[in-house]
C-alpha positions as CSV (number, residue, x, y, z in Angstrom):
1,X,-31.4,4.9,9.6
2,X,-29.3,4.7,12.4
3,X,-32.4,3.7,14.6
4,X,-33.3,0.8,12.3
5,X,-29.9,-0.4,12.4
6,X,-29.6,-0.3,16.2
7,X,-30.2,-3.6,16.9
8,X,-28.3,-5.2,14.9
9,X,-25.6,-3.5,15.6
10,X,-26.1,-4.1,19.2
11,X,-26.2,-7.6,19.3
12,X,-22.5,-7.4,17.7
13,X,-21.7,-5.3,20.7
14,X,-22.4,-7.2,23.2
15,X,-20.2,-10.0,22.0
16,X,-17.3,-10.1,23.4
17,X,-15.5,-11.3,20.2
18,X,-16.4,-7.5,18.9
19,X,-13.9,-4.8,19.4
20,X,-15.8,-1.8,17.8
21,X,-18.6,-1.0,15.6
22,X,-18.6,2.1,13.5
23,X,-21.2,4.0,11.3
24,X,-20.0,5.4,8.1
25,X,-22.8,7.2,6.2
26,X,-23.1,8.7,2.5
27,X,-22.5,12.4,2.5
28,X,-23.8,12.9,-0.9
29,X,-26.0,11.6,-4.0
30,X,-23.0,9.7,-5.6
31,X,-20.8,8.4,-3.1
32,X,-18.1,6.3,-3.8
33,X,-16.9,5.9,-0.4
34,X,-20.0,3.9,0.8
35,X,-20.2,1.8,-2.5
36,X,-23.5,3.7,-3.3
37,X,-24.8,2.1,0.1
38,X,-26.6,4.7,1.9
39,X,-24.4,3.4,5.5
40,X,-21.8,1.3,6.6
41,X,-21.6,-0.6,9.6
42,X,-18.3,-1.4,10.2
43,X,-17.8,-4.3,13.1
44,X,-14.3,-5.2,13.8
45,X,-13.8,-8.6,15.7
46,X,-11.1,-10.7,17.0
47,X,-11.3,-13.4,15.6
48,X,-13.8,-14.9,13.0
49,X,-14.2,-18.0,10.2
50,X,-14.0,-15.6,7.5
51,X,-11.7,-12.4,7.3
52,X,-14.4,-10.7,6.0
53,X,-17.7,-11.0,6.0
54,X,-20.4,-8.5,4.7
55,X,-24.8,-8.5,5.1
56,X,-26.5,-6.1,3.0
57,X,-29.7,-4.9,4.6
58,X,-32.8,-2.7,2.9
59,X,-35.4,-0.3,4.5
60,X,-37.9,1.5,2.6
61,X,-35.7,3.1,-0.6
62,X,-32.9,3.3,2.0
63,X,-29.5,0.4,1.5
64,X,-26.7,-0.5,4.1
65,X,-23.8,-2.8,4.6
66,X,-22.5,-4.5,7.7
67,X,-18.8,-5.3,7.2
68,X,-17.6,-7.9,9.9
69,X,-13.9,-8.0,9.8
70,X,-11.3,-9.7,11.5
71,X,-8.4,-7.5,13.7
72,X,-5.5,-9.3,11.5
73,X,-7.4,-8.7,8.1
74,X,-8.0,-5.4,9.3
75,X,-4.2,-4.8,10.1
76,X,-3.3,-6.1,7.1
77,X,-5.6,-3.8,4.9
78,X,-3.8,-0.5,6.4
79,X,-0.5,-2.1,6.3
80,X,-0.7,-3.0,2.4
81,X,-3.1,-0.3,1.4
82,X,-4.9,-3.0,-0.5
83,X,-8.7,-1.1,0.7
84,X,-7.7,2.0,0.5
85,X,-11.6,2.8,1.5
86,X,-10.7,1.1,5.1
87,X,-8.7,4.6,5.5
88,X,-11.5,6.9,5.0
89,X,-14.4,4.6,6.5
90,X,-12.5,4.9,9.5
91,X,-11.5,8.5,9.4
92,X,-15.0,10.0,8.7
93,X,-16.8,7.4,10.4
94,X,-18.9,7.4,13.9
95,X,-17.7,5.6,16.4
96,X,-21.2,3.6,17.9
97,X,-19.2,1.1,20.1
98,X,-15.8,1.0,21.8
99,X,-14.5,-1.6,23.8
100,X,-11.9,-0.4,25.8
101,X,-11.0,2.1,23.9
102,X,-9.5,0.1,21.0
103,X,-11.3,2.1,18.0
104,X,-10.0,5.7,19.3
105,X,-6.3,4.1,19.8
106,X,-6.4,3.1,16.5
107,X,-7.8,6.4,15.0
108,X,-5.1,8.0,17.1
109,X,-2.4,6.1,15.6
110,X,-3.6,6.6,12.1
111,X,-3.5,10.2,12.4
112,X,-0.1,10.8,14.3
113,X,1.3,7.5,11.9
114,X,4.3,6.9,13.6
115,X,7.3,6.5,11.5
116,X,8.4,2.4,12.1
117,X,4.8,2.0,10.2
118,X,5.6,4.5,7.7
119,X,9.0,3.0,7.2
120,X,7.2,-0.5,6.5
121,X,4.3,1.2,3.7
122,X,7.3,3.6,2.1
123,X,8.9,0.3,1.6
124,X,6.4,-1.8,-0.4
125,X,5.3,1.7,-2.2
126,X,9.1,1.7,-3.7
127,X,9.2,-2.1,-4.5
128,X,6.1,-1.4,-6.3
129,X,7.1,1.7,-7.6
130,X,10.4,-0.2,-8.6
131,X,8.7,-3.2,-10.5
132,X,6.1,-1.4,-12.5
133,X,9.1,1.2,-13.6
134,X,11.1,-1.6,-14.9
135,X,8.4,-3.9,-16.6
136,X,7.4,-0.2,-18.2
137,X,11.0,0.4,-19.6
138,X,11.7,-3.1,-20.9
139,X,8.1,-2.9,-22.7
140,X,9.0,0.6,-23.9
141,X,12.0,-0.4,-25.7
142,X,10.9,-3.6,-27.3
143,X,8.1,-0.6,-28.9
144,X,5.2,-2.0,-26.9
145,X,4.1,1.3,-26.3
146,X,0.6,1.3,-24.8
147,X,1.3,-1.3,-22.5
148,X,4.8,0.7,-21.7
149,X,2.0,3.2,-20.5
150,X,0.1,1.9,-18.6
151,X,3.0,0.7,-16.5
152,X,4.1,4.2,-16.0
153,X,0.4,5.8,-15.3
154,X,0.9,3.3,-12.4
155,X,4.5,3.7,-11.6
156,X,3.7,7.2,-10.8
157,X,0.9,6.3,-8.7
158,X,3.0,4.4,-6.6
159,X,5.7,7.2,-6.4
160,X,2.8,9.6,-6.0
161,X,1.8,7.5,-3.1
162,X,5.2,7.2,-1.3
163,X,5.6,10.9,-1.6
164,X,2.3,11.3,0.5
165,X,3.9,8.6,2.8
166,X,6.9,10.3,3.1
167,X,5.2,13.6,4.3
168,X,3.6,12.0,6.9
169,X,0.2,11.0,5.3
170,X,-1.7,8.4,4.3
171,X,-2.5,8.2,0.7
172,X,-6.3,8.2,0.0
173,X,-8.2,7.7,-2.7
174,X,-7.8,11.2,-4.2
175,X,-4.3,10.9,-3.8
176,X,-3.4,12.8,-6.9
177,X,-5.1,16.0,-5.2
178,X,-3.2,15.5,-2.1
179,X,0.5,15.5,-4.3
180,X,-1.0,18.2,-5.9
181,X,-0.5,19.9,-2.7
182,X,2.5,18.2,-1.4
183,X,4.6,17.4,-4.1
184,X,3.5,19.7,-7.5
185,X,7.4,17.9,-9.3
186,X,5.0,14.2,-9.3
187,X,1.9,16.0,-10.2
188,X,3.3,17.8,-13.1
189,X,4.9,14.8,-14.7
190,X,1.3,13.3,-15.0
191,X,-0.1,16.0,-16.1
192,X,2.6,15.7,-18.8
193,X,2.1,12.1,-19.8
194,X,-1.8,12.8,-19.3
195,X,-2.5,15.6,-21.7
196,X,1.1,16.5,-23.3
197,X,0.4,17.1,-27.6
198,X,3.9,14.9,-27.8
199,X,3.9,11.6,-29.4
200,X,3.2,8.9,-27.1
201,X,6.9,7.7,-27.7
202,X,8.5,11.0,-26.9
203,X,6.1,11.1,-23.3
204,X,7.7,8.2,-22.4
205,X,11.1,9.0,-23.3
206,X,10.5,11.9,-21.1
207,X,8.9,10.4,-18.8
208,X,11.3,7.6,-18.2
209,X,14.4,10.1,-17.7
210,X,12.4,11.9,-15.2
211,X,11.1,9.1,-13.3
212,X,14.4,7.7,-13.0
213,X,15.8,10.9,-10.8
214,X,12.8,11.0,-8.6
215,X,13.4,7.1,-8.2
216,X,17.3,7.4,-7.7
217,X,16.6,10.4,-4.8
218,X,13.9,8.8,-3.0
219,X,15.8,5.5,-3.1
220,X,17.6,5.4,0.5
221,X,14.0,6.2,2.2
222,X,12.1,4.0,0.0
223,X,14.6,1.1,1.0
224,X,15.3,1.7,4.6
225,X,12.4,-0.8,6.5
226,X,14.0,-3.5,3.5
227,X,17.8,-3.0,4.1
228,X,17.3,-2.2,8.1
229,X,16.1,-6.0,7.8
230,X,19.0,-7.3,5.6
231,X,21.1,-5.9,8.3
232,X,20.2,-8.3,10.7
233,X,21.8,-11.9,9.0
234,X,24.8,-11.9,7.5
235,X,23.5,-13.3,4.4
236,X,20.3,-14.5,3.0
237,X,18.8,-16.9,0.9
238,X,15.7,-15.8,-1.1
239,X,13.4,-18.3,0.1
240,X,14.8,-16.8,3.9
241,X,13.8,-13.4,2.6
242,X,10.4,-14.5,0.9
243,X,9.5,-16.5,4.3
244,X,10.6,-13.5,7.2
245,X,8.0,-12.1,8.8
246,X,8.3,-8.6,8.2
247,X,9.7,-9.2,4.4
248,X,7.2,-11.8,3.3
249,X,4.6,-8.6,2.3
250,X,7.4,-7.8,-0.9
251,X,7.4,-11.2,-1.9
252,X,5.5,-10.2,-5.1
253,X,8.4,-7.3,-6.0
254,X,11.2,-9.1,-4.5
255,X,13.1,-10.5,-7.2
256,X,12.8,-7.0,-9.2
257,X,13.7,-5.0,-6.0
258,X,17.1,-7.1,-5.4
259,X,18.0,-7.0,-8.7
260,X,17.6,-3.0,-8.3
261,X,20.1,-2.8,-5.3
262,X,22.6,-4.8,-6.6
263,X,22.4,-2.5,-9.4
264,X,22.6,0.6,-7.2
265,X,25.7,-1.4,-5.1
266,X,23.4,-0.9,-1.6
267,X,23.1,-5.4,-2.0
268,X,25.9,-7.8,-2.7
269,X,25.7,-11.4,-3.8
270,X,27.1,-14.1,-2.0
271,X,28.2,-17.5,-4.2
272,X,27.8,-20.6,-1.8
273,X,29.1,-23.7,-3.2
274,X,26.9,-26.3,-4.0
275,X,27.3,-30.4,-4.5
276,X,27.6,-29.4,-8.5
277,X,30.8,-28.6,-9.7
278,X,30.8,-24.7,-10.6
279,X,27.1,-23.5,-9.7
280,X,26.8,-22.0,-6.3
281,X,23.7,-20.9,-4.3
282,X,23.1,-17.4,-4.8
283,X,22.7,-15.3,-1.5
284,X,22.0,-11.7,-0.8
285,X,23.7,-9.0,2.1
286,X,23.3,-5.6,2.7
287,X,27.1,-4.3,1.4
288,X,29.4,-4.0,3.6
289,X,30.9,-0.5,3.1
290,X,27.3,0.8,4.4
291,X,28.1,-0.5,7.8
């Protein structure tokens, strides 16, 4: 296949927009990884019109994919986690073109993930982790409770995945057999809610009280990149917050996740007085006595 391919994939090359190309190819009958496609070409570029774009090509019974994507886009999917593929395509793929060595950096610094980057994805785990632990509670005890469920299949996936974070991972799409390795506490407690003979109230019930204790302890870690950030203004507005460059990715958990720390007393509020007589402008610092 790889021979058909090649001149496509060469004519990326030798534009100088292109940073790398790399071949990712099925490994077995029913792959998921590939999306059933038999290979991947994945070109990364500078800069292009679209993010992300993606030609599907056929040869005899044989399928493949080229996946043009932009250097930001491409950043952006390993800092969010939101293609979580991107993370295996790139670990078990072949590298077929390398200008000056960008592909092989990047590999490098995926495998040795230093700890500013884990600091960042630890962060927007927990304010995930946070939101979807809430909305489960407060459907829980108005007795919603198979959509109280489904929040806390996926709270636990997102505390499942900052554990792996934590450890010095990255979280892949088997993620549940990785915890299984790392942290057996998290894999248990699915298991529980999974395939426990209890009602599906008293799961939850349990559930909840655990969850809350594995919450509470990995709460300073989970919130360090966040409160690190804080620490840097003496207060805040939340359109400041929802606007700063390296705060702007929680913008979808961040009213949940302050509410959360000025429950746990790690954020204050600051009143600011306003035109109208007794309403104020409600602003946000990291408290004081943790300075």
């Amino acid at each position: 296949m790889e021979d058909i391919l090649r001149p496509i994939y060469q004519e990326r090359a030798s534009q100088l927009n292109t940073l790398g190309v790399l071949m990712v190819e099925k490994k077995q009958k029913l792959s998921h990884i590939t999306d059933s496609f038999d290979v991947i070409l994945l070109v990364v570029v500078k800069e292009a019109d679209q993010p992300l774009f993606i030609k599907h090509y056929s040869y005899n019974d044989k399928k493949a994919a080229m996946h043009i994507i932009t250097e930001p886009q491409l950043n952006e999917w390993l800092l969010l986690g939101t293609n979580r593929k991107i993370f295996e395509w790139l670990n078990d793929a072949r590298i077929l073109f390398d200008r000056n060595e960008y592909v092989a950096n990047l590999k490098t610094e995926l495998r040795e993930f230093p700890f500013n980057g884990r600091k960042i994805k630890m962060g927007l785990e927990f304010a995930k982790l946070i939101r979807r632990y809430v909305d489960g509670k407060a459907l829980f005890e108005s007795h919603q409770y198979l959509d109280a469920y489904n929040h806390v299949v996926h709270s636990l996936h997102h505390l499942a995945r900052l554990a792996v974070i934590e450890n010095g991972l990255h979280p892949e799409l088997t993620v549940w057999q990785q915890v299984k390795q790392i942290e057996p506490e998290i894999y248990k407690l699915y298991e529980e809610l999974v395939n426990s003979e209890e009602t599906l109230e008293k799961r939850l019930e349990l559930l909840f009280l655990a969850s809350e204790f594995m919450i509470h302890s990995r709460t300073n870690i989970g919130t360090m990149h966040f409160l690190e950030v804080l620490n840097g203004k003496e207060y805040w507005m939340f359109n400041e917050i929802m606007s700063d460059k390296e705060l702007s990715h929680y913008s979808v958990d961040l009213a949940v996740l302050l509410e959360y720390l000025i429950e746990k007393h790690l954020i204050e509020v600051v009143n600011i007085e306003t035109k109208g007589h007794g309403v104020f402008h409600r602003a946000y610092r990291l408290n004081k006595k943790l300075l």
